[in-house]
C-alpha positions as CSV (number, residue, x, y, z in Angstrom):
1,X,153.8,-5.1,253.7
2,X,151.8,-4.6,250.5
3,X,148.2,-4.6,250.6
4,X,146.0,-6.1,247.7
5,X,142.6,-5.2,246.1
6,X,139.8,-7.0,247.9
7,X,138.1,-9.5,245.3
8,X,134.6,-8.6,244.5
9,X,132.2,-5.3,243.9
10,X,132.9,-2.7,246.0
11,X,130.7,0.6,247.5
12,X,127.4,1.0,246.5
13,X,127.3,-1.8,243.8
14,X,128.2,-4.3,246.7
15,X,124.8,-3.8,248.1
16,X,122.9,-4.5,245.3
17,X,122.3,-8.6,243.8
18,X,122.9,-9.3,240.9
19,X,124.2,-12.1,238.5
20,X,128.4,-10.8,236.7
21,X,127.8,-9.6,234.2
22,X,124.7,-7.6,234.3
23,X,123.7,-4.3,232.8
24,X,123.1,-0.7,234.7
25,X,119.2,-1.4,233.6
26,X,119.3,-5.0,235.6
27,X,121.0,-3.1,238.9
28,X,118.4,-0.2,238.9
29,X,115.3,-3.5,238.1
30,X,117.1,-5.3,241.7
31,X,117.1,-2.1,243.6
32,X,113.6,-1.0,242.8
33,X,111.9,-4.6,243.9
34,X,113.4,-3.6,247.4
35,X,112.5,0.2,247.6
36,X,109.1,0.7,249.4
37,X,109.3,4.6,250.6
38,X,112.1,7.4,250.5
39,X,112.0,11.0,251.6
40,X,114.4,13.4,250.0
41,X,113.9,16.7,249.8
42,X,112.2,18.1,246.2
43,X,115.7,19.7,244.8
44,X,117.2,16.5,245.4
45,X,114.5,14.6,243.4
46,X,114.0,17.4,240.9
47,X,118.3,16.8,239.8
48,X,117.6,12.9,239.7
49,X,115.1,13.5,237.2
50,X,117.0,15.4,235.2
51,X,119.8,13.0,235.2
52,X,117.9,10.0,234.8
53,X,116.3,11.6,231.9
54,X,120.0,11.1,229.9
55,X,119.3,7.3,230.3
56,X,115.9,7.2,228.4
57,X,117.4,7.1,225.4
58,X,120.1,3.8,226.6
59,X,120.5,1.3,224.0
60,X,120.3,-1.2,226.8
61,X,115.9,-1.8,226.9
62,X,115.9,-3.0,230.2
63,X,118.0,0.2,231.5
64,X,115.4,2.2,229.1
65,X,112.6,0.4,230.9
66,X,114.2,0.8,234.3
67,X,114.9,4.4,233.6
68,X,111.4,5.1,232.4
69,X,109.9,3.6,235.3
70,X,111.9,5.6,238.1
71,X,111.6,8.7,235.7
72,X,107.7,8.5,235.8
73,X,107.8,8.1,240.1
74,X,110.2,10.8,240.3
75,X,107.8,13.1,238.3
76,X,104.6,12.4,239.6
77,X,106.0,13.2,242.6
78,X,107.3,16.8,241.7
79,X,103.7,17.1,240.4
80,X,101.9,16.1,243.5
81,X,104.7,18.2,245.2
82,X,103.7,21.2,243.0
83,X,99.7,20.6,243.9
């Protein structure tokens, strides 16, 4: 008996909606219009920062935008942590 691949997205990226094909940028834009309030703790949200920070400079704008936007939450709240 051989198994085959199951059509379709799979893991994390089969959560999220979007139209095939679409761009890391559009992914981040549908998760975001869903997220109200997380808790993680600050080390956790201090190492997203830093890796989100690679995709500032995408040459996709709407993963720039996306990027941007997530950067600025993730640092104003290290900030208000900090305070």
């Amino acid at each position: 008996m051989t198994s085959s691949p199951l059509p379709g997205p799979r893991g994390l990226t089969a959560l999220i909606p979007t139209s095939a094909p679409s761009t890391a940028g559009e992914r981040a834009a549908a998760q975001l219009l869903h997220l109200r309030t997380v808790a993680l703790p600050v080390p956790v949200i201090a190492a997203a920062a830093e890796l989100l920070a690679e995709r500032l400079e995408d040459p996709d704008p709407v993963t720039r935008q996306a990027a941007a936007d997530v950067h600025a939450h993730l640092t104003a709240a290290l900030r208000d942590f900090a305070s």
